[in-house]
N, C-alpha and C positions, 0 to 999 in steps of 0.2 A: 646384486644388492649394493648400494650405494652406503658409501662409509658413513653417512648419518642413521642411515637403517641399518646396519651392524651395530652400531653404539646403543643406539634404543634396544634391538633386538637381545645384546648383548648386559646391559642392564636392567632389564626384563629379567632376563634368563638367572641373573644372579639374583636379584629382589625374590623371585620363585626360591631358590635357591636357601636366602637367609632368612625367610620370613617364619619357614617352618620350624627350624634352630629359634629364633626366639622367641616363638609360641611356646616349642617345646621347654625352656628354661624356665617361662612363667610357668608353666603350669606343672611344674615339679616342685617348687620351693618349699620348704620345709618352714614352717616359723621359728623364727629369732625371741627366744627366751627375753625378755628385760629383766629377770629375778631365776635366778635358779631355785630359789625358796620357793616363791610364788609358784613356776612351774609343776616341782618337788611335788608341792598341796595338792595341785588339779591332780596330777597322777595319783597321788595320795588317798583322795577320794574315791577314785575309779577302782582304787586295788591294784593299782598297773603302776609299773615298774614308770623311772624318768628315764629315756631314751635317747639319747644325744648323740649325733653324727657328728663330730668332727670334721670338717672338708675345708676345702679349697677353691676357689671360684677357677672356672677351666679343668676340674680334676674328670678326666669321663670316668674312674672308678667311681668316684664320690656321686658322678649322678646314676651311674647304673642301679648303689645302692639305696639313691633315694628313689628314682625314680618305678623300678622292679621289687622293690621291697620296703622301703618305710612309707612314702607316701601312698599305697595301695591297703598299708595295715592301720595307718593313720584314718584315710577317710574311710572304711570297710567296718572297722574293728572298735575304733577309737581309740589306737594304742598312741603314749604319747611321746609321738615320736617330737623330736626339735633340730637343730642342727646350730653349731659354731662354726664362723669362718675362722682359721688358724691364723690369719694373717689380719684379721679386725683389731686393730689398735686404740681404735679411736668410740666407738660405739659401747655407750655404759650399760657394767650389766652388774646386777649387785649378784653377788656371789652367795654362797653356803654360809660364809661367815657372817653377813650381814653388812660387809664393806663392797662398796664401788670398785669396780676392776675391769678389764675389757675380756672379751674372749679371750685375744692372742695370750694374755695373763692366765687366764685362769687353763684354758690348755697347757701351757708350760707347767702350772703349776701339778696337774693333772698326770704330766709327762706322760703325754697324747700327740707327741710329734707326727704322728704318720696320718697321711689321709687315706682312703679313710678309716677311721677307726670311728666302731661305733660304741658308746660305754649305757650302762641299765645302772642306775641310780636307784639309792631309795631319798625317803623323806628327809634325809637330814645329810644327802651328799656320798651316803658309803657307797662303795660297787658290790653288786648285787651276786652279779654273773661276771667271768672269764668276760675281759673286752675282745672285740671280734676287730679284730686289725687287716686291715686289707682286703683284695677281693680276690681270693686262690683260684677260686671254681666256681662259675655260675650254677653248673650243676648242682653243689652242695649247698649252696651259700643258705640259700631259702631250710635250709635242714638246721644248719647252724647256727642261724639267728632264734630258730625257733626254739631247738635247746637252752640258748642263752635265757629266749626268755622265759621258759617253763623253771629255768633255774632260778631267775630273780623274782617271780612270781612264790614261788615255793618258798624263799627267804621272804617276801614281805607278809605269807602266811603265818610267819611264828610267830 
């Protein structure tokens, strides 16, 4: 093989390589809330808790849990799942209070440092359910998102 057929062969082989990684990233994406109020309402109406992933872009915990557990409850179930990136500074979101803030803001404010953490909201911002921080066990994980949300369900019953 001549070193111009290694270089194609070999650019090839990586294109193969990264094309499935970016397929895969689009087709996990959570949506980005513009209104936590706004959001709050849609779940609101559903009876379903607001569900908010915390993450980090490059986190592989953060996408195991979107992609093996929120975005499969999301388009299955219609649970409303959303996600924050921790480190968005610059992308307006009006907040619970009704003022303009960015994720990176209103996570801090949250004190939701860890990726991922995932928090169940009600209508007007409270947490519902125990936040599920991290990823311990795949085994369990699926067990204990489920509690959480049988829990915040159960609180937006009263």
């Amino acid at each position: 093989m001549n070193t111009l057929g290694r270089r194609h062969f070999t650019a090839a082989l990586a294109g193969g390589l990264l094309l499935p990684t970016l397929a895969l990233a689009k087709d996990t994406a959570l949506p980005v809330p513009a209104s936590l109020p706004g959001a709050a309402q849609t779940a609101a109406t559903k009876k379903e808790p607001l569900v908010i992933l915390v993450s980090l872009p490059g986190c592989p915990y953060c996408e195991v849990v979107r992609r093996n557990y929120l975005l499969p409850a999301r388009n299955e179930s219609g649970l409303q799942a959303w996600q924050l990136n921790i480190s968005d500074r610059s992308t307006p979101l009006v907040g619970f209070d009704g003022k303009a803030t960015t994720a990176a803001a209103q996570i801090a404010a949250w004190k939701a440092g860890f990726t991922p953490t995932v928090l169940f909201l009600g209508p007007t911002g409270q947490e519902l359910a125990e936040r599920l921080v991290g990823l311990g066990s795949n085994d369990f994980y699926g067990a204990y998102l489920d509690d959480r949300l049988a829990t915040a369900r159960k609180a937006l019953a009263r």
